[in-house]
C-alpha positions in Angstrom: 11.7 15.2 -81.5 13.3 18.9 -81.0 13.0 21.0 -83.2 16.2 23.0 -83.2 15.2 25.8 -86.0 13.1 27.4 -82.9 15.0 30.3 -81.4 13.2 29.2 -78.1 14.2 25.9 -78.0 18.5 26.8 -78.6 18.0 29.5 -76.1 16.5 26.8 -74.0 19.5 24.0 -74.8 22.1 26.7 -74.5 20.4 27.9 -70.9 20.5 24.3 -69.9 24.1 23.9 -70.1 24.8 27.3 -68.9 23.2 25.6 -66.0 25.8 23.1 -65.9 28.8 24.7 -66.2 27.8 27.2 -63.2 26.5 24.1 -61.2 30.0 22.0 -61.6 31.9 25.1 -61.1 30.3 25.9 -57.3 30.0 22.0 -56.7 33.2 21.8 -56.9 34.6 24.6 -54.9 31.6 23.2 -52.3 31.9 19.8 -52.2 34.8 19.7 -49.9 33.3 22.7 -47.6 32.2 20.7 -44.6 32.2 16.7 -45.4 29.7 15.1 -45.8 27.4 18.2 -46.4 29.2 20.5 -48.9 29.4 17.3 -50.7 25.6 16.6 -49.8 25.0 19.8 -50.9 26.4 20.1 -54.3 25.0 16.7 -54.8 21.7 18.5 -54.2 22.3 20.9 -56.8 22.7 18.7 -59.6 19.9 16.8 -59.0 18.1 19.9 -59.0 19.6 21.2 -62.4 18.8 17.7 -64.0 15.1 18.0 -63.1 15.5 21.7 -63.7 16.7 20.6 -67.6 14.3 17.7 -67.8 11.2 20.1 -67.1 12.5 23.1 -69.2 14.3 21.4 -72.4 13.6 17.6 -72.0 16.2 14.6 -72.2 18.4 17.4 -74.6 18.6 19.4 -71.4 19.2 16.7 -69.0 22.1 15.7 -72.1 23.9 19.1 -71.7 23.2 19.3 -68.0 25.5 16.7 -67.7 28.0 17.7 -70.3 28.4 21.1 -68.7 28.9 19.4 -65.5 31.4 16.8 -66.5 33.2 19.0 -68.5 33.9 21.5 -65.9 34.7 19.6 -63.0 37.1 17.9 -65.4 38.9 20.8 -66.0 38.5 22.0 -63.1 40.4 18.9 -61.2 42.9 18.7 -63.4 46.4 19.5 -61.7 46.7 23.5 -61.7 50.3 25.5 -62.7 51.7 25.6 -59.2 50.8 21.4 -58.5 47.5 22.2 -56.6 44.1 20.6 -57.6 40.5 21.1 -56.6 38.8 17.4 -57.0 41.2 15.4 -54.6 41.8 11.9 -55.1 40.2 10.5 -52.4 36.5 9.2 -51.5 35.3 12.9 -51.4 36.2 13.7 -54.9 35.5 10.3 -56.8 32.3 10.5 -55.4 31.9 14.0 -56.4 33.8 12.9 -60.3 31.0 11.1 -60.9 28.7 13.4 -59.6 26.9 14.1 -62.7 25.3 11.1 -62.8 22.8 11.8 -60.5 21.6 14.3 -63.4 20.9 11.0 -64.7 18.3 10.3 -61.5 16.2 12.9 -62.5 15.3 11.1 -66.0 13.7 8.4 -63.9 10.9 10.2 -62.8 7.7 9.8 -64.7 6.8 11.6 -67.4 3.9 13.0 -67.0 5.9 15.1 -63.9 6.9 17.3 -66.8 4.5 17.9 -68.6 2.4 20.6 -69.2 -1.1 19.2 -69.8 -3.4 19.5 -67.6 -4.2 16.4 -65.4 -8.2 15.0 -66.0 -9.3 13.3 -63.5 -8.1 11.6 -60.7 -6.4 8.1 -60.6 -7.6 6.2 -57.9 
């Protein structure tokens, strides 16, 4: 359970989707850079943020990770005052729409990846 009265543990949430916003927001000016690697790359970077949330705030993280994401490549491909748009529609930008579910990759990894105990002993 999070506790949410902890100063820490906000700073943490807010951090996380901090994270998220500034991840959709170069993703998508990237993901059209050099196809298939800009896309690659921003790809990459969400991953990274979701293990980067799962690690530092837990599945709350990971939660507004994802949010942050979504919700600014969202507003970000939506059609702009002069008719131009960032997120295409074509294979390039659905697959990069639904990017943020590869945040959602990162929450398959054990547990015990994340945590902070010590290990004792070794598994055989």
């Amino acid at each position: 359970m999070i506790d949410l009265t902890d100063g820490r543990t906000l700073g943490r949430l807010a951090a996380t989707l901090l994270v998220g916003v500034v991840v959709g927001l170069i993703g998508t000016v990237v993901h059209r850079w050099d196809v298939p690697w800009g896309l690659v790359l921003a790809l990459a970077a969400v991953l990274a943020s979701g293990v980067l949330a799962r690690a530092w705030a837990g599945w709350a993280g990971m939660l507004l990770v994802g949010l942050g994401i979504v919700t600014t490549v969202a507003v970000l491909a939506a059609r702009g005052p002069g008719g131009d748009v960032l997120v295409a529609a074509e294979p390039v930008g659905y697959v990069w729409y639904a990017g943020a579910l590869v945040v959602s990759l990162a929450g398959l990894a054990p547990r015990r990846w994340f945590s902070d105990r010590p290990m004792t002993g070794r598994r055989g």
